[in-house]
C-alpha positions as CSV (number, residue, x, y, z in Angstrom):
1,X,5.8,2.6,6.8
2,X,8.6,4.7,7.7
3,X,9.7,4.9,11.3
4,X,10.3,7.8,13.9
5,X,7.8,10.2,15.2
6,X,5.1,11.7,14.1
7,X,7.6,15.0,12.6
8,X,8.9,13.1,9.3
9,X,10.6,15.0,5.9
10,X,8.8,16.5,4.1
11,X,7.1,14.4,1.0
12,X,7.9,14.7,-2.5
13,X,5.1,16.0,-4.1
14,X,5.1,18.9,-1.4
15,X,9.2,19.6,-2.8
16,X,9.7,22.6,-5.4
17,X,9.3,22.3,-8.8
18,X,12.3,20.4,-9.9
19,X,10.9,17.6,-11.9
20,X,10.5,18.6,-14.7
21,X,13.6,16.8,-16.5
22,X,12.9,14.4,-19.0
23,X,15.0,11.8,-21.3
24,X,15.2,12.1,-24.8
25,X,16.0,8.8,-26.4
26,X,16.9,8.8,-30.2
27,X,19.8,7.4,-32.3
28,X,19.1,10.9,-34.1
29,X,17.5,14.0,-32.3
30,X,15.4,16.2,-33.6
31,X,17.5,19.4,-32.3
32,X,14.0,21.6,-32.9
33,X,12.3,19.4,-30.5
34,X,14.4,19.5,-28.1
35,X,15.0,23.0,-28.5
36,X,10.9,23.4,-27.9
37,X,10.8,21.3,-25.1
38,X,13.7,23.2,-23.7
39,X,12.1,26.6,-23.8
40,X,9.0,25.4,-22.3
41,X,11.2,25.0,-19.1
42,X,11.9,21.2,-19.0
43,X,15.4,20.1,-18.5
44,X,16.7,17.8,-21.0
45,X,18.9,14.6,-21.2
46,X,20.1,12.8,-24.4
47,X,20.5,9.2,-25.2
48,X,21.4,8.0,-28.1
49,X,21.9,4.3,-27.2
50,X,19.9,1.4,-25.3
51,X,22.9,1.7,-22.9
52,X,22.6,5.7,-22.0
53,X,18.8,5.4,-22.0
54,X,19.3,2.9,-18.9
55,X,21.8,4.9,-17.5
56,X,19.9,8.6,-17.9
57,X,16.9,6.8,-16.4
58,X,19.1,6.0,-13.4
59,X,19.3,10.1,-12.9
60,X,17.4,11.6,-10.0
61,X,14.5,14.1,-11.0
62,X,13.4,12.1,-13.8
63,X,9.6,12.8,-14.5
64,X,9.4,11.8,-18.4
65,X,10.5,10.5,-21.3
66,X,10.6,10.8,-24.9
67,X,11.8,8.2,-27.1
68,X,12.1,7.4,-30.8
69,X,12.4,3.7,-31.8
70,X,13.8,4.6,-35.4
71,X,16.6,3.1,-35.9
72,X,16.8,0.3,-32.5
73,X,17.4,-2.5,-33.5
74,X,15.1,-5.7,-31.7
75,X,18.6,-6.7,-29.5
76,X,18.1,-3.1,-27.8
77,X,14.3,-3.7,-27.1
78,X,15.2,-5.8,-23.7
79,X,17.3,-2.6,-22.4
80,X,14.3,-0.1,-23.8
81,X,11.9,-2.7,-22.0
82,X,13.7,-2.2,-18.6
83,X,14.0,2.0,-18.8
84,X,10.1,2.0,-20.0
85,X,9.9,0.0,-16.7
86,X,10.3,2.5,-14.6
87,X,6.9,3.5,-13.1
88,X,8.3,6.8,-11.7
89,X,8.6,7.6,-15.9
90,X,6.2,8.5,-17.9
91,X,7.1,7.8,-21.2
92,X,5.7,9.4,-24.9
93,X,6.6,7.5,-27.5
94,X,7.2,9.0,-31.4
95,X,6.7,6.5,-34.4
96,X,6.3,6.5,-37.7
97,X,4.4,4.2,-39.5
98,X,6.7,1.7,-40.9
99,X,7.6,1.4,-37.1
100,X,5.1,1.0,-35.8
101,X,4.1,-2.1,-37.9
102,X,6.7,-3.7,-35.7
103,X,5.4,-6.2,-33.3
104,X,7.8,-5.6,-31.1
105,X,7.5,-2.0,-31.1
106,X,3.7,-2.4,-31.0
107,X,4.3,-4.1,-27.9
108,X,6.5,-1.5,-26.5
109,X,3.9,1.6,-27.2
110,X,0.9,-0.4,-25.7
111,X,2.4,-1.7,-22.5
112,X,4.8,0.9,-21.5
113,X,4.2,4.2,-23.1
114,X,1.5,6.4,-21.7
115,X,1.0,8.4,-25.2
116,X,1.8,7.7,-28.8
117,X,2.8,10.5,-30.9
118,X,4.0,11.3,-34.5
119,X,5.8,14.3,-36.1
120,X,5.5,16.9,-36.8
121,X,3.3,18.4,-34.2
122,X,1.8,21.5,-33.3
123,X,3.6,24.1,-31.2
124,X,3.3,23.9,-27.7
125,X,1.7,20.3,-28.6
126,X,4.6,18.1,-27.0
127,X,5.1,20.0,-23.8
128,X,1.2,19.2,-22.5
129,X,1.8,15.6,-23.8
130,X,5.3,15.3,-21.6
131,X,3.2,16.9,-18.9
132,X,0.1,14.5,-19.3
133,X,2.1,11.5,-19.2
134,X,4.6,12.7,-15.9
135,X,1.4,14.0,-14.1
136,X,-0.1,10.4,-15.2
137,X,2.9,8.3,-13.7
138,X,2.6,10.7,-10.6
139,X,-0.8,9.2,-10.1
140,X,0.9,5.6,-9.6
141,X,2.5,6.6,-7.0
142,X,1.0,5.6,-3.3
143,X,2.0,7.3,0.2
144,X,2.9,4.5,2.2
145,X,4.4,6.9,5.0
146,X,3.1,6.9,8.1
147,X,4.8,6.5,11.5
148,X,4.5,2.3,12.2
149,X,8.1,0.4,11.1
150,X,7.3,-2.7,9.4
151,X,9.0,-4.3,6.3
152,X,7.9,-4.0,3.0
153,X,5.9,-7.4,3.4
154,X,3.9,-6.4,6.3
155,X,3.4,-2.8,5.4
156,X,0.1,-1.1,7.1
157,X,-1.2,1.7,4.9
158,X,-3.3,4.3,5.6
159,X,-4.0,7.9,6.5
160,X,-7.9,8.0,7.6
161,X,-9.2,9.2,10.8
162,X,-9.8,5.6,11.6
163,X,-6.1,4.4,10.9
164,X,-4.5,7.5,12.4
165,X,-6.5,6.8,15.9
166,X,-5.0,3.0,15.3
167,X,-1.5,4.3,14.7
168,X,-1.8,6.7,18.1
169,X,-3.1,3.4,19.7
170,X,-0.3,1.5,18.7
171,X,2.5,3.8,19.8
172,X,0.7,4.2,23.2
173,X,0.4,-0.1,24.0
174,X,3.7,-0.8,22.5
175,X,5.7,1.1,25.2
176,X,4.1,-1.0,28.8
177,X,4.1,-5.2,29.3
178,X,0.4,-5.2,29.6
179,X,-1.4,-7.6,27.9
180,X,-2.8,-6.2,24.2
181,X,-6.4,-7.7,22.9
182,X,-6.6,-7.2,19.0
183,X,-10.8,-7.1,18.3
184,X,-12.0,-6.6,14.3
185,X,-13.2,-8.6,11.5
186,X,-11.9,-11.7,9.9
187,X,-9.3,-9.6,7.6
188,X,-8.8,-6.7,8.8
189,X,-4.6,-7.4,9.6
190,X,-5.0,-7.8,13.0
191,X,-2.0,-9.9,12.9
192,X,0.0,-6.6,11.0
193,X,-1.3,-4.9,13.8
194,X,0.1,-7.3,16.6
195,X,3.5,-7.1,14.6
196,X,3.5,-3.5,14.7
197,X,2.9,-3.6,18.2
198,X,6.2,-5.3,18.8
199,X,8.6,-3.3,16.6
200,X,7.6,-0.1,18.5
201,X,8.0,-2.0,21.7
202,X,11.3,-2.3,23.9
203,X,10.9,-5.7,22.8
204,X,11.4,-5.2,19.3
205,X,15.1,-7.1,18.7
206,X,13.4,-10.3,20.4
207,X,11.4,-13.4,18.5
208,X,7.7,-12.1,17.5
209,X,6.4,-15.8,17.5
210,X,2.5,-15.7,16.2
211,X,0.0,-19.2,16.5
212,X,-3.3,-19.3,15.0
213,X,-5.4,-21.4,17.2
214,X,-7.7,-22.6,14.8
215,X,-5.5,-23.9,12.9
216,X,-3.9,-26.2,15.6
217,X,-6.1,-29.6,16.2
218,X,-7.2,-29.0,20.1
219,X,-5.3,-32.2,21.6
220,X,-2.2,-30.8,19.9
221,X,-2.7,-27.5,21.5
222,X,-1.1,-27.8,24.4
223,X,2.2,-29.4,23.0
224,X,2.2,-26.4,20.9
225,X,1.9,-24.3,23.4
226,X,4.1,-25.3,26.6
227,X,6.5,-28.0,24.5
228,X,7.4,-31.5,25.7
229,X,9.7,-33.9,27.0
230,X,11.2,-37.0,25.2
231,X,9.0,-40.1,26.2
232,X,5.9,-37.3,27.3
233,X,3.8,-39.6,24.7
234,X,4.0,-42.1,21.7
235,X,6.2,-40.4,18.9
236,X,7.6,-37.6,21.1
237,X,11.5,-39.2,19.9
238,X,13.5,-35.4,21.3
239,X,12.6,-32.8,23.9
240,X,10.9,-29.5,21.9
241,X,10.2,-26.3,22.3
242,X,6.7,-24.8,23.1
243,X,5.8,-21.7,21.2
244,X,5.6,-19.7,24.8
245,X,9.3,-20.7,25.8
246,X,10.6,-19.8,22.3
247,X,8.8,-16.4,22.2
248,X,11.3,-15.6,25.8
249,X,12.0,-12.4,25.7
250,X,9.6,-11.5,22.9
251,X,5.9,-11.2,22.0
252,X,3.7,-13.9,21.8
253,X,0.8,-13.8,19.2
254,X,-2.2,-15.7,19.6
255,X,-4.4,-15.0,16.7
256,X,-8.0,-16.6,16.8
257,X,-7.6,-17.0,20.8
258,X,-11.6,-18.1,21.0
259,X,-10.9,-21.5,19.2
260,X,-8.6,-22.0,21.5
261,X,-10.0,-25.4,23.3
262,X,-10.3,-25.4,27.9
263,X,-8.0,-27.1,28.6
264,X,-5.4,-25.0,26.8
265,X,-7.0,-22.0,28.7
266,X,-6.1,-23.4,32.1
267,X,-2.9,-24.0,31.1
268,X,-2.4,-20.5,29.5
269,X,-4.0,-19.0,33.0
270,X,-1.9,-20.4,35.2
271,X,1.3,-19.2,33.3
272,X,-0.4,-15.6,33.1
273,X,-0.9,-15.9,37.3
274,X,3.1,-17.5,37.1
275,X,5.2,-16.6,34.2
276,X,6.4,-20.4,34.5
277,X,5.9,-23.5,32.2
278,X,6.0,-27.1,32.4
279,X,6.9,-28.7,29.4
280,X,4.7,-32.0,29.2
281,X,6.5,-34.8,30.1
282,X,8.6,-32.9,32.3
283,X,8.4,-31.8,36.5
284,X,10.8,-28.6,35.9
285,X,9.3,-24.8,36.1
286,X,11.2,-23.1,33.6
287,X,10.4,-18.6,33.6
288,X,9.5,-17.1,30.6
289,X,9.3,-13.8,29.8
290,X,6.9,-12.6,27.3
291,X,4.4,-9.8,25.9
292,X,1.4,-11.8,24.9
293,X,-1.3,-10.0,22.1
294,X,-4.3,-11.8,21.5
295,X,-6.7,-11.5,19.0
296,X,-10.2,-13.5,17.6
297,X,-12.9,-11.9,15.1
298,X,-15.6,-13.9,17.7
299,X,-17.4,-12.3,20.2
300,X,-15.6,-13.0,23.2
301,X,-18.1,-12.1,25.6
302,X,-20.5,-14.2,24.5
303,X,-18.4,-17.0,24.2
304,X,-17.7,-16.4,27.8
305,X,-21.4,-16.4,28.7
306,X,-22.1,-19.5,26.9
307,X,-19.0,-21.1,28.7
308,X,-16.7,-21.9,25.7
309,X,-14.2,-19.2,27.6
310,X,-12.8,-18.6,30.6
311,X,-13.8,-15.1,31.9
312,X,-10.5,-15.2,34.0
313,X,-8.3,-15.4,31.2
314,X,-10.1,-13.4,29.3
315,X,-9.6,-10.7,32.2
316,X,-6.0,-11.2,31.8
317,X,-5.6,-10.9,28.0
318,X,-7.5,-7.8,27.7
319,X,-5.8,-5.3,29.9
320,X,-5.8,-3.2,26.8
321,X,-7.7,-3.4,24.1
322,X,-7.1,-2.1,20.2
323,X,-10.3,-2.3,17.6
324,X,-9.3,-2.3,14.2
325,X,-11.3,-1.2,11.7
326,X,-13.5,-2.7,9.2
327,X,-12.1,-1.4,5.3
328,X,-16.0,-0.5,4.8
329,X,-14.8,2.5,7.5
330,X,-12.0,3.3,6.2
331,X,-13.1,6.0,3.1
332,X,-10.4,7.3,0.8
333,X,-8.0,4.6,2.2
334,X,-9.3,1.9,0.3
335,X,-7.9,3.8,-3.3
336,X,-4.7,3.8,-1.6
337,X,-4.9,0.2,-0.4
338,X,-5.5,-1.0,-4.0
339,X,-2.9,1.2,-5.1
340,X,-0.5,0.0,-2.7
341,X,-1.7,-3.6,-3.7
342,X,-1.0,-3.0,-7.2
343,X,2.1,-1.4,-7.5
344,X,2.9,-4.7,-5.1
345,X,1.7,-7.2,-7.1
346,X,2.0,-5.8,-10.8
347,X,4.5,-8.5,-11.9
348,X,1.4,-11.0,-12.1
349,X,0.5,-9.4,-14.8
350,X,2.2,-10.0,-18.3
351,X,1.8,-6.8,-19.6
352,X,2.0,-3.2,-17.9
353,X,-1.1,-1.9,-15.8
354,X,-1.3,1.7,-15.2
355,X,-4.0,1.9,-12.9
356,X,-8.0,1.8,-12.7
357,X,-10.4,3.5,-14.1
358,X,-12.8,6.4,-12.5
359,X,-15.8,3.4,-12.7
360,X,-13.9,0.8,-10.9
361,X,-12.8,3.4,-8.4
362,X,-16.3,4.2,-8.0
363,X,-17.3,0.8,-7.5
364,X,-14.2,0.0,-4.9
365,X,-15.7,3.1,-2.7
366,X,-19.5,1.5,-3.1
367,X,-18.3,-1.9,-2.2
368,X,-19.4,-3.6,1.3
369,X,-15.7,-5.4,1.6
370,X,-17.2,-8.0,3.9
371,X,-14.0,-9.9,3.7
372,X,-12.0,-6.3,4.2
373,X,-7.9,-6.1,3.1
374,X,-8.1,-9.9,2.6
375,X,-10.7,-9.7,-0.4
376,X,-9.4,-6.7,-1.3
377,X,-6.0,-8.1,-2.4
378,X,-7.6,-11.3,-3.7
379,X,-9.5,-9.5,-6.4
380,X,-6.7,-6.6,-7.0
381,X,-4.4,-9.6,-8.0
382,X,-7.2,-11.7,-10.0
383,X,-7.4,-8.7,-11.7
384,X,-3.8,-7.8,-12.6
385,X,-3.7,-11.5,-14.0
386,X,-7.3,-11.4,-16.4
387,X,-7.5,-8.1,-17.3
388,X,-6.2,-7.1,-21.0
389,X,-6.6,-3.5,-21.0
390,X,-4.0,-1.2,-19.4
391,X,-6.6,0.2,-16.3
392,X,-8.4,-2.1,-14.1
393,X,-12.2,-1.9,-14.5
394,X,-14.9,-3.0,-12.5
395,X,-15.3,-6.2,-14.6
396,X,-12.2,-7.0,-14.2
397,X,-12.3,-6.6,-10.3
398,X,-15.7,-8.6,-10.8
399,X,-17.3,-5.9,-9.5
400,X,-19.5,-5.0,-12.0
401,X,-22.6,-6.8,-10.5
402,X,-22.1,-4.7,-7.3
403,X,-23.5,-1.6,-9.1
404,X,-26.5,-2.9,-10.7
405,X,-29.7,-1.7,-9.1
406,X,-27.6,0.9,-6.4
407,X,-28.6,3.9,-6.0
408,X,-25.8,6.8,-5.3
409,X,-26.5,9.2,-2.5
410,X,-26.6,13.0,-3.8
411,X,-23.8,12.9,-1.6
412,X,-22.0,10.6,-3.3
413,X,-22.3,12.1,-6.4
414,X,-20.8,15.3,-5.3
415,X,-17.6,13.7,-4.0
416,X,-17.1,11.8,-6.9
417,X,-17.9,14.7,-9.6
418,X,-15.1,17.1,-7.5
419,X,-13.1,14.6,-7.4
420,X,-13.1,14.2,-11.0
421,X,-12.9,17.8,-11.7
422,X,-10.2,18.2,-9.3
423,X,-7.8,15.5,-11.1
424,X,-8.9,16.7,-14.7
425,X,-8.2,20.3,-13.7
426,X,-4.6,19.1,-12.2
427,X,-3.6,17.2,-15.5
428,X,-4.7,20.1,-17.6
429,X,-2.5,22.5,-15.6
430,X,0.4,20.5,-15.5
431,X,0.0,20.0,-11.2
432,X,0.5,23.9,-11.0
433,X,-1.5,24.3,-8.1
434,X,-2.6,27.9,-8.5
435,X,-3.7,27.3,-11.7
436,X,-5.5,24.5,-10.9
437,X,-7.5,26.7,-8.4
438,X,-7.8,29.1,-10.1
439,X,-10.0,27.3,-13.2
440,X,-11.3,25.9,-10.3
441,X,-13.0,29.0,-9.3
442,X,-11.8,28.2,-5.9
443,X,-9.3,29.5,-3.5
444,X,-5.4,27.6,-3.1
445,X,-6.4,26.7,0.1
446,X,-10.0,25.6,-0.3
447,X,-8.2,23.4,-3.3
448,X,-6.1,22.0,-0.6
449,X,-8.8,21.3,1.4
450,X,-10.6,19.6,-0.7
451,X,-7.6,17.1,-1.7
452,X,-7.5,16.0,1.9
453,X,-10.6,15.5,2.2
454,X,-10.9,13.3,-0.8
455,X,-7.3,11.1,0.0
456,X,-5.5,13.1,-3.0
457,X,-2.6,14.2,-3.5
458,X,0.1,16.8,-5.1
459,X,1.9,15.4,-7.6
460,X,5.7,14.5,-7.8
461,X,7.2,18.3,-9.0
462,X,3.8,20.1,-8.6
463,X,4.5,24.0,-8.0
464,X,3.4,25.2,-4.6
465,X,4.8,29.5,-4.6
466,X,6.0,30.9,-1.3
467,X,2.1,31.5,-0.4
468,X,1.2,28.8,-0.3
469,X,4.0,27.2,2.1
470,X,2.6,29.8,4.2
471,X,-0.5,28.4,4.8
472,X,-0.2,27.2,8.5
473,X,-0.4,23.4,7.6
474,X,-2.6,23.7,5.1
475,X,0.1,21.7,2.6
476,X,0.0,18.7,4.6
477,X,-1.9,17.0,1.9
């Protein structure tokens, strides 16, 4: 997530066409190719070493590449393996033969390469095939932007209805004291969403200090909570700190508050009526200042009428409330979650994973997700470790028995045939977008439309022409 308000730079895919330079890697160029690729308007840099590939690939602007492994020798393949690494490139590779009876350079081609080409080739032939594999790496690429600051561990990502009306919740708590109540399944990152809530909060350069309350045996809870004396009990050797005390200042996060046992709800009441502690053991009332958030996938209000919570405090934590929402709700976002989840996580795997396919897309969309972002990212990175091809498919997400016996909605079937079209019409045309609407049969901004509606978008060095800039909004893809 990026922060600032809600006005942030423009993205890259919604730039003017200036990606279109690509690396040519050779210890001797074919001076016709380049000249081709040249006059079909892509900008072209030269390597002729392991060393200048690295460096060229270090260049800003860089959409493809194109390299030749005649002649590299198997103490350059661990500088070729880092440039091929770089998932903002999408690399063609040319071979002959004899090379490609190389192990190594087998190896190379199959985990790294998005096409596999050899010479001589038709005309026009190698400028699709640079565009195929740039408009292909543009496709790994997942908005994370949105307008919550968090670090790249705890990143929240999402642009759906339901996440943007979480997002305007967030900024609205995070700026009062009040209490915050955090309601949603077991999952769902209510904890993310607590953390949020201090970062855009004055108290954002004081402790966040979170406790799970389930996870706490209940006659250690209060000890946890409030701290103790030395001598309070049997082992207590040195004074500590309660979690309260050392969140002064700060936010307090209590995650799972409906385990939490009575007797730890009186004492959390009366320092909610207070703002003063007792550590146990101890007769002094030390103030503490703090923001508490609260949050339990348990239905609080029937806890409360079957007595296992104090209405009181429950009245206390849940001045205002946030619901987050279940992944099942959450539409196109769930492609960019396992994306996102992906691109994380793709060292697990031992070779290079480019994606998923249209089927295990499919099946992510039909999936209940009773266990939400959790199970999501549990069987993205079971995945990324079993699978052996170089797209994830719904086997491999053991998805597979999901789909047997369902039966797709007409609507469903719609969405998912325009959304087909729609990519297959954007790789064909090389991202030019009015082209792409225009084999379309449809209008630039109905094209547009239709992108948002289905989560997509342009890709990095896509062509947008001074219409359709003009559109009132209607880029904001």
């Amino acid at each position: 997530m990026t922060a600032g308000s809600t006005q942030s730079t423009p993205q890259p895919w919604l730039q003017p066409d200036t990606q279109r330079r690509v690396i040519c890697v050779a210890r001797a160029h074919n001076n016709a190719l380049l000249a081709e690729i040249r006059s079909a308007g892509w900008e072209v840099v030269v390597a002729k070493t392991a060393a200048g590939a690295e460096a060229a690939t270090k260049k800003s602007g860089v959409a493809a590449g194109l390299i030749d492994f005649d002649g590299f020798t198997p103490r350059d393949f661990p500088t070729l393996k880092a440039c091929l690494s770089q998932t903002a490139i999408g690399w063609v590779a040319i071979a002959a033969e004899s090379q490609s009876a190389s192990k190594a350079v087998r190896e190379l081609i199959r985990n790294y390469c998005f096409d596999y080409i050899t010479l001589p080739l038709p005309p026009g032939w190698i400028s699709h095939t640079l565009g195929h594999a740039r408009g292909m790496a543009a496709l790994d690429y997942v908005d994370t932007a949105a307008d919550i600051p968090l670090t790249d561990d705890s990143a929240m990502v999402g642009s759906c209805e339901a996440m943007q009306q979480l997002f305007s919740t967030i900024r609205k708590v995070a700026n009062t004291n009040a209490s915050v109540f955090i309601s949603g399944q077991s999952g769902t990152g209510k904890e993310l969403t607590a953390l949020a809530i201090h970062r855009c909060s004055p108290r954002r350069k004081a402790p966040f200090v979170a406790i799970n309350c389930g996870a706490i045996p209940h006659h250690l809870m209060q000890s946890e909570l409030f701290g103790y004396e030395r001598g309070a009990f049997t082992g207590a050797d040195a004074r500590r700190i309660g979690r309260i005390e050392s969140a002064n200042g700060g936010t307090l996060f209590l995650d799972e508050i409906g385990d939490m046992p009575p007797e730890a709800q009186a004492g959390l009441l009366r320092f909610l009526q207070e703002g003063k502690i007792e550590r146990l053991g101890g007769n002094e009332s030390i103030p503490v200042d703090i923001r508490i958030i609260s949050a339990t996938h348990v239905d609080l209000e029937a806890a409360i009428c079957a007595g296992r919570f104090r209405a009181d405090l429950f009245h206390r934590l849940c001045v205002l409330r946030v619901d987050e929402p279940p992944l099942s709700a959450r539409g196109k976002d769930i492609e960019v979650l396992a994306h996102y989840v992906l691109q994380k996580y793709k060292t697990d795997s031992t070779h290079k994973i480019h994606g998923f396919t249209p089927s295990a897309i499919d099946a992510m969309h039909n999936y209940h997700w009773p266990g939400n972002v959790r199970e999501l990212i549990n069987r993205v990175r079971h995945a990324l470790v079993m699978a052996e091809g170089r797209l994830l498919t719904p086997r491999d997400l053991d998805l597979e028995s999901q789909r047997v016996g369902e039966t797709a909605t007409l609507d469903r079937i719609r969405e998912q045939a325009e959304r087909r079209a729609i990519e297959t019409a954007l790789l064909r045309h090389d991202y030019r977008l009015g082209e792409t609407a225009t084999a379309l049969g449809i209008s630039r901004v109905t094209l547009y439309r239709m992108m948002k509606t289905y989560g997509m978008r342009v890709a990095t060095g896509a062509t947008v022409d001074d219409t359709d800039t003009e559109l009132d909004g209607e880029t904001s893809i």
